[in-house]
N, C-alpha and C positions, 0 to 999 in steps of 0.2 A: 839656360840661365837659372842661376837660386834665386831663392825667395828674395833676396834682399834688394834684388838689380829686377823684380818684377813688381817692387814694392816702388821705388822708384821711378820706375817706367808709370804706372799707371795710380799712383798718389792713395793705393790701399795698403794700409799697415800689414805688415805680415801676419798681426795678429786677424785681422780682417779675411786675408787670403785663405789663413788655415781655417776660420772658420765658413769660409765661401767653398771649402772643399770637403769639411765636416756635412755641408747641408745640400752636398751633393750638386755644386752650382758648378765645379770647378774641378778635372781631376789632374795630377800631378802624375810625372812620372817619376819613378823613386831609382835610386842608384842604389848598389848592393851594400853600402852604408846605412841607406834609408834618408837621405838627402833627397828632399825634394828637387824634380828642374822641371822648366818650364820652357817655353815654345813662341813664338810669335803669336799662333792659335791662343794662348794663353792670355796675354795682351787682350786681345782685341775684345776676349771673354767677358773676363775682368773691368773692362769698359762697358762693356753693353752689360755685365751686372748692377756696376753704379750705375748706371742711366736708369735702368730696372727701379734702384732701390731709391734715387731719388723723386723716379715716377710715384714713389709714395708704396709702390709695390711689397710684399712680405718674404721673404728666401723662400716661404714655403711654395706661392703661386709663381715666384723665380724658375724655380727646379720646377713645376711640371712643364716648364716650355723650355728645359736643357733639351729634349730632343729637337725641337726645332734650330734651336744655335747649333747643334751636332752636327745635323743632318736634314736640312730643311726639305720639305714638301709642299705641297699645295696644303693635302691634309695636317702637317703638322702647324704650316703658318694658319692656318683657319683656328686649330685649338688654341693658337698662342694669341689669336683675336678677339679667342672667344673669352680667355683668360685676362686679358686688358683691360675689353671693355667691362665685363664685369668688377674688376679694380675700379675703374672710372667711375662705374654709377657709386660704387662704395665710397669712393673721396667725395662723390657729389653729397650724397645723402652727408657724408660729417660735413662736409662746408656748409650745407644747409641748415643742420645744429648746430655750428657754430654763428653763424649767423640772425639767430635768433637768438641763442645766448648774447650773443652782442647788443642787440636790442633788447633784449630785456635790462640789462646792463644799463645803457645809454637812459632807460626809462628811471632806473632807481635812483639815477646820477641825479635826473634833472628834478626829483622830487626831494634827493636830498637839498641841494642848490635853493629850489623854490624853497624850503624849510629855513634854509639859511639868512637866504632873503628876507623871509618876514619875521625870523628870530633878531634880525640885526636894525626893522625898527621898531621893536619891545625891550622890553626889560634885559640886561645882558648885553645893548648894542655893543659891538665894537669886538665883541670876542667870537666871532664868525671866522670861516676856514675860507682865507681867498683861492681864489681857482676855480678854474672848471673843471669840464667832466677828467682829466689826468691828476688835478690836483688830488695829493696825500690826505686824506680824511674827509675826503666829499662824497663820500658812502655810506648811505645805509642798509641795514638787512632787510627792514620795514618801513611802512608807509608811517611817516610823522603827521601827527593830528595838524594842522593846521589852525588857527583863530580867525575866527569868523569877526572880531571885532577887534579895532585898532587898539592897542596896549597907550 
């Protein structure tokens, strides 16, 4: 099959493909034109690269575990486990920063909100940002002084 009927089989752009076979994920066989074709073995590739690449995975740690998709072994599925889970603790660790960014987030929200709140009964009332923590302009970069006494 060409690229186009391999494009369609397994929902990667062509553009996709060629560069899945640039980064050595994928190889093609070439007709004396220089047409690419491809194989059922291709297919199946192709699939377990997206699944790869939506596991959060990089083409680079993709391709060192082509020899396992080649040619599996014990020893080669071990290094493709060993290369996983390394992925895995890496997505943990950003979920983890993101995470904390979120809370710090959620923190600046509720201080801006609290700022709101007691801006709205002083001086100014009524021109306050309704919403919460999604609402459009219910953020600040810094901590608003607060009044220690009622306006």
């Amino acid at each position: 099959m060409r690229i186009g009927e391999l494009s369609a089989r397994t929902g990667a752009s062509p553009r996709s493909l060629r560069y899945y076979e640039q980064q050595g994920l994928l190889v093609s066989e070439r007709s004396p034109s220089g047409q690419r074709h491809y194989d059922e073995g291709h297919v199946r590739r192709v699939v377990l690269v997206q699944a790869f690449l939506a596991a959060g995975m990089s083409s680079r740690t993709i391709a060192r575990m082509v020899p396992c998709m080649a040619d599996p072994t014990p020893d080669r599925a071990r290094k493709a486990l060993t290369a996983m889970n390394r992925e895995r603790h890496r997505i943990s660790s950003v979920i983890d920063d993101l995470v904390a960014a979120r809370a710090e987030l959620d923190r600046l929200i509720d201080v801006n909100l609290n700022y709101l709140a007691d801006a709205a009964d002083g001086p100014g009332a009524g021109t306050s940002v309704p919403g919460g923590r999604s609402g459009p302009g219910s953020t600040t970069t810094g901590s608003p002084t607060r009044r220690s006494t009622p306006a």
